[in-house]
N, C-alpha and C positions, 0 to 999 in steps of 0.2 A: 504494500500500500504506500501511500504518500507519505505517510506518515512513518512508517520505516524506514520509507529513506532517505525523509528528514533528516529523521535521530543519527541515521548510519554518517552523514554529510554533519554530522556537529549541528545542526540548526534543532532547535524545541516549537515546533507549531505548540497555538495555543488549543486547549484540550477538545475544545468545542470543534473540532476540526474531526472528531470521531465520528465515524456514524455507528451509532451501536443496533443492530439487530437482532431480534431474538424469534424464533421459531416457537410456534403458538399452535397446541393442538386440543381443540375442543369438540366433549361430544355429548350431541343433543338426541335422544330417541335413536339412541346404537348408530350414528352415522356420524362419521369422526372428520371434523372439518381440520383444515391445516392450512395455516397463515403466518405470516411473517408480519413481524411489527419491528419499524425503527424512529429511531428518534434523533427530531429534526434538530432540537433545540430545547432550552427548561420547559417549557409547553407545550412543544406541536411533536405528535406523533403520525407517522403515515402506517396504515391498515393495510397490507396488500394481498390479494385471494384474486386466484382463478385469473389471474395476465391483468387485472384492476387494481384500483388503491383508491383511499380517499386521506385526506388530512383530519386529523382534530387535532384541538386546541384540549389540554388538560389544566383543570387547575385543584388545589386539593382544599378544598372543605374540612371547616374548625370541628364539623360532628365527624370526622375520617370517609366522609364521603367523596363523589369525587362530581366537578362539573364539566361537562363534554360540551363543546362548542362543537355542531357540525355543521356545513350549507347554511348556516345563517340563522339554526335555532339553538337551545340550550337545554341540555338534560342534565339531569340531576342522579347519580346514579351511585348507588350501596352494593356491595358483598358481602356474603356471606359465606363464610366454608365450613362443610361438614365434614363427616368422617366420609361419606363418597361421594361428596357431591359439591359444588357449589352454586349459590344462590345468588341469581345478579337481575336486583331491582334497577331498570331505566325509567327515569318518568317513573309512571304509574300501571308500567309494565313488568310481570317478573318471567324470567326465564332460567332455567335449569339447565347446566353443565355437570355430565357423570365426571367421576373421575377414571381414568385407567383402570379397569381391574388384573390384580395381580394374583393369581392363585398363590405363590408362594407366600403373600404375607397375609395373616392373619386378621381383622379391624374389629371393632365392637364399636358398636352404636353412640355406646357410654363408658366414660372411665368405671371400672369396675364389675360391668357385668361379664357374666360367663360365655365366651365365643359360643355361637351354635354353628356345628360342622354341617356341610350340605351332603 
């Protein structure tokens, strides 16, 4: 990258010169979607699925929520994680992400109770 051979040439780009991206795999009703997310800057993140992308604007909310700026409107939007799942209110919409399941590891519902084997 650029940024390798900066450093290798003596020069230090400032850090903001990174593009960090991370690979994102979510699954809604057994159908496992897979997207890349990078970040543009302290607030703009790019979404990219299926040869498309779009921009938002993130900013982080005093209750640990979070606000999305997308095309010109503003959502308001909370997580929740469970033991296999996570909960993600947008708006006044909720949707459901499974997590992975891994037969080798074990989960309970609740600290404490007794696993039930299938």
């Amino acid at each position: 990258t650029d940024f390798l051979h900066s450093l290798e040439r003596g020069q230090v780009l400032p850090a903001n010169t990174l593009l960090n991206i991370v690979d994102v795999e979510l699954i809604a009703e057994s159908i496992k979607y897979s997207l890349k997310v990078a970040r543009q800057s302290l607030t703009m993140y790019v979404i990219i699925m299926n040869h498309s992308h779009i921009e938002i604007d993130v900013h982080r909310l005093s209750d640990g929520g979070l606000l999305l700026s997308y095309d010109g409107n503003s959502y308001t939007t909370y997580m929740k994680e469970e033991v296999d799942k996570y909960r993600i209110t947008i708006g006044n919409k909720t949707c459901v992400f499974e997590k992975e399941k891994d037969p080798t590891v074990l989960r309970s519902p609740s600290a404490g109770k007794l696993l039930q084997y299938v």
